[in-house]
N, C-alpha and C positions, 0 to 999 in steps of 0.2 A: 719874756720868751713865750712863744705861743706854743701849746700842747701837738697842736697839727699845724702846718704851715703846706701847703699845696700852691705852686707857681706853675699855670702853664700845661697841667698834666694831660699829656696825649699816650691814647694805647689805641695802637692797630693789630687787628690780627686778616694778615693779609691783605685783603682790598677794603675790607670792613674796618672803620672805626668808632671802635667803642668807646674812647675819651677822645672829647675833640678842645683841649684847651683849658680845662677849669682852672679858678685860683679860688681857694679856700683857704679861713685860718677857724682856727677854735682855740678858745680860751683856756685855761686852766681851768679844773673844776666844774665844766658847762657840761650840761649834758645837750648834745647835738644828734640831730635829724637827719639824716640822709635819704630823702626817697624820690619815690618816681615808677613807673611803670618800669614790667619789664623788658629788657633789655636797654636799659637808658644808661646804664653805665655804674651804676650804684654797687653792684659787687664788684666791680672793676676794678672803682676806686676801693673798696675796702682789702681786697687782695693783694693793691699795690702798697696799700700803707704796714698789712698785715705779710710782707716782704714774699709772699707766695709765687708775682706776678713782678716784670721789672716795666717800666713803662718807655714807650717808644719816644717822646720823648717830655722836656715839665722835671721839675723836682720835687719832692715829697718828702718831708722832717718831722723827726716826732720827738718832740723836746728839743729841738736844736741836732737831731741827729738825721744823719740822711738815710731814708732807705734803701737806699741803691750803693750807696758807698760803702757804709756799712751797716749791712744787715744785722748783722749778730748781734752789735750793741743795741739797737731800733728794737730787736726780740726782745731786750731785756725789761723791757721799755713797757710793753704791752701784754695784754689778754687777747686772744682772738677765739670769737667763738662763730664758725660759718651753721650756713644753716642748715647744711648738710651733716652737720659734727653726730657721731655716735657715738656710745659706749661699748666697754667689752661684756656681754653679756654673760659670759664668764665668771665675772668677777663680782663680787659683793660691792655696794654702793661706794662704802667704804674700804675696800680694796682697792678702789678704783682712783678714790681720792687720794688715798696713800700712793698708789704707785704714779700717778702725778706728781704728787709731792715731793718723791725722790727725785726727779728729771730736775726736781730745779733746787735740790740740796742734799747733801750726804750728814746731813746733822738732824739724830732722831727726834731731838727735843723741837727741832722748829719744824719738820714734817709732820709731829705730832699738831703745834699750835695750829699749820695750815691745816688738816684735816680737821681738827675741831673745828676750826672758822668753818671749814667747807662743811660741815654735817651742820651749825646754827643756820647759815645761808640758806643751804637745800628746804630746812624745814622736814624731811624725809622720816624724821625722830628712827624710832627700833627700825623703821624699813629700810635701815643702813645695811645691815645684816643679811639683808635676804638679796640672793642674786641680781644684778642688774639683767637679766631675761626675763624676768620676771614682773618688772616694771610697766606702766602704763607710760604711752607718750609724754603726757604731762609731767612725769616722775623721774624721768629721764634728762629732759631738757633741765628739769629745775637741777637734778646731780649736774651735767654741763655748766649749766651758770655758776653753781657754787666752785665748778671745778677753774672757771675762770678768774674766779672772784677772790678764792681763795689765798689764790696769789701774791695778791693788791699790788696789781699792774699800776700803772700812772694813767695808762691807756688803757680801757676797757672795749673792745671794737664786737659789737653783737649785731649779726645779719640775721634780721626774723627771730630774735628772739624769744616768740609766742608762737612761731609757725605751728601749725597742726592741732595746737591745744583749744581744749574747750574755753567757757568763759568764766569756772571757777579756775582753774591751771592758771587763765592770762591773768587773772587779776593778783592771783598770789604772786607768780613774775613780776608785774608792773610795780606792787609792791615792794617788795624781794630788793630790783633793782633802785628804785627811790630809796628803799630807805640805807643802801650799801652806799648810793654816791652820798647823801648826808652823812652817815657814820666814818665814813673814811676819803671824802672830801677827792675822788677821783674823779679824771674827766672819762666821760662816757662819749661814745660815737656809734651810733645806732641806727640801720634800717629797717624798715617796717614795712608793710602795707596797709596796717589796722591806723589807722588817720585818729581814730579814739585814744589809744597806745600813745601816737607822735602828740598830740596834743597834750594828753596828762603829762610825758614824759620832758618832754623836751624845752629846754631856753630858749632856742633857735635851730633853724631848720631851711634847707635847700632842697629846692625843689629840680631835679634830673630829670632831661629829658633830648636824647638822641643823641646822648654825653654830651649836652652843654648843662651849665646852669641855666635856670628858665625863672625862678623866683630866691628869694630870699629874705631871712627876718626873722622875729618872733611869730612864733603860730597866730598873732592876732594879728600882726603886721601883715602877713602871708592872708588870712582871710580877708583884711581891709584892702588889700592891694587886689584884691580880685572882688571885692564887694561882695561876699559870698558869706552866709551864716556860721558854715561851718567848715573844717579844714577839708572835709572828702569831697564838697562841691567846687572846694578854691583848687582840690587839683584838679578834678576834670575842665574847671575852666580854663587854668594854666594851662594843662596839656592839649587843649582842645586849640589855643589857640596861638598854641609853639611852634 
C-alpha cells in the first residue's frame, strides 16, 4: 500500500486552475519533494491531502484512505505543518506542546511521553519554559515541527519548513527532520524552495509547475534529465521550458 496515492487530481477555484490533473504515489518511509514556483500548485496539493481543501475533481489516499470520503480517518493518519502555522504566544513552549497533546489524547501518561518527545525534537532545552512571544523565528518553527512530530503521524506533510529561518535554524531543522524519519521510520512529504534543503532531504522529488507535473525522479535523476549541475539550475530549466 502506498503512503500517498494521487489519481487525476484537479482543483479549480473558479475560472482559475490550480491542479490540472496530477498522479502521484510515495512510498512508505520515502521522504518526498514537492516543488515548483509559485503558484504551481504545490500548496494545493498539500492542502488537499492535508483534508483543509476538497478537490474539483482526481482522488487523494493516505494509507489506503480517502481524503475526501473520509477525512477524519486521513487526520488520523497525518501531521500537517503549513507555512503559515503559528504559535500561542501566550503560552510557554511547553504549554504549547501539552496542550497539543491533549487534542489528540485524554491520557496524562502518554501526553506526557508526547511532550517529552516534542521538547527532545525542538532541541529548545530550559527555553521550553519561557513564553512562546518571546521566541525568535527559528525557535518557533523548530516548537512547530516538534509539535507535529511529536505525534508520529505516518504522514508528516511540511510546506517550507525552514521558511524565514537563518542558516544556523535551517540546518538544525534539516537535521532535526533527517534524523526523526530515521529514528521513527515515517514517511515525510515536503515543500521547499531551498533546492539545498530538497537535495540533502529528499529520495525523490516532483517538480510543479502550472499544476501539472513537469519532472520527476531522484534529485540526481531530476539534475540528469535536465543536464544541469545542480537541482536549482535543473529547475529553472524545467520551468523555463514548461
Amino acid at each position: 500500500m502506498n503512503a500517498v496515492e494521487i489519481i487525476g487530481l484537479r482543483k479549480e477555484y473558479g475560472k482559475t486552475t490550480a491542479l490540472d490533473g496530477i498522479d502521484l504515489e510515495i512510498s512508505p518511509g520515502e521522504v518526498f519533494g514537492l516543488i515548483g514556483p509559485n503558484g504551481s500548485g504545490k500548496t494545493t496539493t498539500l492542502r488537499i491531502l492535508g483534508t483543509l481543501i476538497k478537490p474539483t475533481a482526481g482522488t487523494a489516499a493516505i494509507f489506503g484512505t480517502d481524503v475526501v470520503r473520509d477525512p477524519g480517518e486521513a487526520r488520523l493518519k497525518i501531521g500537517y505543518l503549513p507555512e503559515e502555522a503559528g504559535v500561542y504566544n501566550n503560552l510557554t513552549g511547553e504549554d504549547y506542546l501539552r496542550f497539543v497533546g491533549t487534542l489528540y489524547s485524554q491520557s496524562k501518561s502518554e501526553v506526557d511521553e508526547m511532550v517529552a518527545k516534542g521538547a527532545d525534537i525542538s532541541g529548545l532545552g530550559a527555553r521550553l519554559k519561557d513564553k512562546a512571544g518571546g521566541y525568535s523565528q527559528g525557535m518557533k518553527r523548530r516548537l512547530l515541527i516538534a509539535r507535529v512530530m511529536m505525534l508520529s503521524p505516518r504522514l508528516a506533510i511540511l510546506d517550507e519548513p525552514t521558511s524565514g529561518l537563518d542558516v544556523i535554524n535551517s540546518t538544525h531543522v534539516r537535521t532535526l527532520i533527517r534524523q526523526y524519519v530515521k529514528d521513527f521510520g515515517v514517511t515525510l512529504l515536503l515543500s521547499s524552495h531551498n533546492m539545498l534543503e530538497v537535495d540533502y532531504l529528499c529520495d525523490r522529488i516532483v517538480l510543479v509547475n502550472g499544476g501539472r507535473i513537469v519532472a520527476r525522479g531522484t534529485p540526481k535523476e531530476v539534475k540528469d534529465q535536465s543536464g544541469a549541475p545542480n537541482l536549482e539550475e535543473a529547475f529553472m530549466r524545467v520551468i523555463a521550458h514548461g
